[in-house]
C-alpha positions in Angstrom: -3.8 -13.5 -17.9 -2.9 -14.8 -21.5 -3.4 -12.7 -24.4 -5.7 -9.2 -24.4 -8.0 -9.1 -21.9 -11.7 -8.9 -22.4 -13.7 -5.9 -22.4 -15.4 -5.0 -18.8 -18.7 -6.1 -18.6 -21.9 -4.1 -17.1 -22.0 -6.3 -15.1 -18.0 -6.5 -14.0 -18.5 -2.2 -13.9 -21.4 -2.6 -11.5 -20.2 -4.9 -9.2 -16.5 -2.9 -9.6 -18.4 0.5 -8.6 -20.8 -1.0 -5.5 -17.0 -2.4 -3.8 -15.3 1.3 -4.8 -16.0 4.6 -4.0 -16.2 5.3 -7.8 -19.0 5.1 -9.8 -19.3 3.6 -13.5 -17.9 6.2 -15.5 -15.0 6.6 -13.4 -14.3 2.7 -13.4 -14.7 2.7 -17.3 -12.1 5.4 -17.6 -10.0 4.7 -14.6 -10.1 0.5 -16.8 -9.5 2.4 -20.4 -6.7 4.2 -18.8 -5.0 0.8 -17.1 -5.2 -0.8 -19.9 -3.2 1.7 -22.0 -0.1 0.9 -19.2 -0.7 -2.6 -18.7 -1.9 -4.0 -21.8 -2.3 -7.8 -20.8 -5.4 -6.6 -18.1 -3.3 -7.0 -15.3 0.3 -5.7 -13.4 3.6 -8.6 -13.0 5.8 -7.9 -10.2 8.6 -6.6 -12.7 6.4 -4.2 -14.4 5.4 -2.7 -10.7 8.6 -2.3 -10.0 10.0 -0.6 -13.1 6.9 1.6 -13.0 8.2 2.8 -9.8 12.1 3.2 -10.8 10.1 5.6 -13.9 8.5 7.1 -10.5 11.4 7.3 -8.9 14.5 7.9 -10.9 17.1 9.5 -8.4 16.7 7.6 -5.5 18.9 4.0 -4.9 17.4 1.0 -7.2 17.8 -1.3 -4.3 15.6 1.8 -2.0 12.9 1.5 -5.0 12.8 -1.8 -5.7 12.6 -3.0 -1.7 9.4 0.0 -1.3 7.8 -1.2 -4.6 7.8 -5.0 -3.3 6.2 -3.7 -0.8 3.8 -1.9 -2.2 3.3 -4.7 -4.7 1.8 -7.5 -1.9 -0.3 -4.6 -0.1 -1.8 -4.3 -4.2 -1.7 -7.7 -4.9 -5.4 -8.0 -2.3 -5.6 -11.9 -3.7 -2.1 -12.6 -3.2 -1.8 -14.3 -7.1 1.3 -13.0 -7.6 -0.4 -9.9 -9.9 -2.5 -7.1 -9.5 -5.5 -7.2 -11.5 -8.0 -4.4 -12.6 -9.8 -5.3 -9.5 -6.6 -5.5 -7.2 -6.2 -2.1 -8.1 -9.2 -0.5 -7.8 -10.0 -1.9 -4.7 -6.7 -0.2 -3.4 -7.0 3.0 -5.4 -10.6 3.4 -3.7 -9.0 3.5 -0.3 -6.0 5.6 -1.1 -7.6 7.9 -2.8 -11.3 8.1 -0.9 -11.7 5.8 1.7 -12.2 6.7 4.7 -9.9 6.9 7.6 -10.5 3.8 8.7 -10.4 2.0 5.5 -6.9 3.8 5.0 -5.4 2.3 7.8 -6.5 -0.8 7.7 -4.8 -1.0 4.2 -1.9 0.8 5.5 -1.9 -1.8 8.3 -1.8 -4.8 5.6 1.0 -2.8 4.1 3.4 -2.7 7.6 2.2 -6.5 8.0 4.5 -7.5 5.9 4.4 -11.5 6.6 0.6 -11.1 6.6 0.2 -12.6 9.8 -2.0 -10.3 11.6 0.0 -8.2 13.2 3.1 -5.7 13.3 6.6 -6.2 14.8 8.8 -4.0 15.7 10.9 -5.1 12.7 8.2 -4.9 10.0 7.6 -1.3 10.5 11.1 -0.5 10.8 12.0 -2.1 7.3 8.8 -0.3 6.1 9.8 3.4 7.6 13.3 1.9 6.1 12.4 2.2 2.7 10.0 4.8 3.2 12.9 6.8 4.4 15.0 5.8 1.6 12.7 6.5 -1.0 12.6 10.1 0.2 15.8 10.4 0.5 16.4 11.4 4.2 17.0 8.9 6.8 18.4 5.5 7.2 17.7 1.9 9.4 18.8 3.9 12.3 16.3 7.2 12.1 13.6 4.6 11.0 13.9 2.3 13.9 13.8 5.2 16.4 10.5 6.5 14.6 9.6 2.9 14.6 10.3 2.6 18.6 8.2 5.8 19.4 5.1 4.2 17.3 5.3 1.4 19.1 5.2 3.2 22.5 2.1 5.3 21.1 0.2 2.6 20.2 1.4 -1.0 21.6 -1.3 -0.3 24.6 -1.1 -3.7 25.8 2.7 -4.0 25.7 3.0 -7.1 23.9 5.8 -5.8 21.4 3.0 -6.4 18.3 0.3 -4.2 17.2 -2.7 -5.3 16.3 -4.9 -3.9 13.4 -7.0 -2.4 16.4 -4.3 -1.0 17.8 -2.5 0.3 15.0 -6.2 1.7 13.5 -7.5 3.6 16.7 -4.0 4.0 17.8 -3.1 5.8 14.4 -6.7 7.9 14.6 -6.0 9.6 18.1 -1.9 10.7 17.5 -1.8 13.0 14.6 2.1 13.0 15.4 1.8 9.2 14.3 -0.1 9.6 11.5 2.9 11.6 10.7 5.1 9.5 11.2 3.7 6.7 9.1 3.6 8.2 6.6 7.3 9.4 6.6 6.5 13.0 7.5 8.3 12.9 10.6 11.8 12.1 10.8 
């Protein structure tokens, strides 16, 4: 976006709280409050990533910078190359209340990191990679191993990919994998 962005519209609110599980107020604020950080209306890749060096001060550079890419295209819903008001509450709404399902499925779009529809064996291991990293425990080599025994949990038809079927319904009935997703469970 050039210059300052507009003010949100009734109309922009309404249509922002019917696709969130917030409701007006809480967009108004949540856009007040966004726009205090990110005064153009909308997040760059370089100001992501610095928020998240701010985040995470002790841990590697390379270890934040490779997580908040990451994170960045899972944000980044239209793939513009920013994350825009909308971009981010469309993700906050999931992390923060969606359901289950909706959770996964975003945590899904976040291990599918070529966005091709599916999860190798690779993408989750650089994902639990700089998961691990970030934390501060583990390496390539713990993460591939957690990586290996997700994929044994929930590849059900053996193809060496999981699906975002898989992966969802998979990730629902193994607490142990939810775990490990998440980084819990080294």
């Amino acid at each position: 976006m050039d210059g300052a962005p507009e003010t949100l519209s009734n109309e922009q609110l309404n249509k922002l709280s019917d696709r969130t599980h917030f409701n007006s107020d809480e967009v108004r604020r949540r856009y007040d409050a966004f726009l205090k950080d990110f005064s153009e209306g909308c997040v760059c890749r370089r100001e992501f990533i610095d928020t998240y060096h701010k985040a995470f001060p002790v841990a590697q550079p390379d270890d934040v910078q490779r997580y908040a890419n990451y994170m960045f295209n899972a944000y980044d819903i239209d793939s513009d190359g920013e994350i825009s008001f909308t971009d981010y509450m469309l993700t906050l709404s999931v992390c923060e209340r969606g359901t289950i399902d909706e959770k996964l499925k975003w945590a899904f779009s976040l291990y599918d990191i070529n966005g091709d529809g599916q999860i190798s064996l690779s993408e989750a291991t650089e994902i639990l990679t700089a998961i691990h990293c970030l934390q501060g425990r583990g390496d390539r080599d713990t993460a591939e191993k957690v990586a290996r025994r997700i994929f044994r949990a929930l590849d059900v038809n053996g193809d060496g990919l999981l699906s975002e079927a898989e992966f969802v319904v998979g990730a629902k009935n193994e607490p142990a994998v939810m775990d490990m997703l998440q980084g819990d469970s080294v």
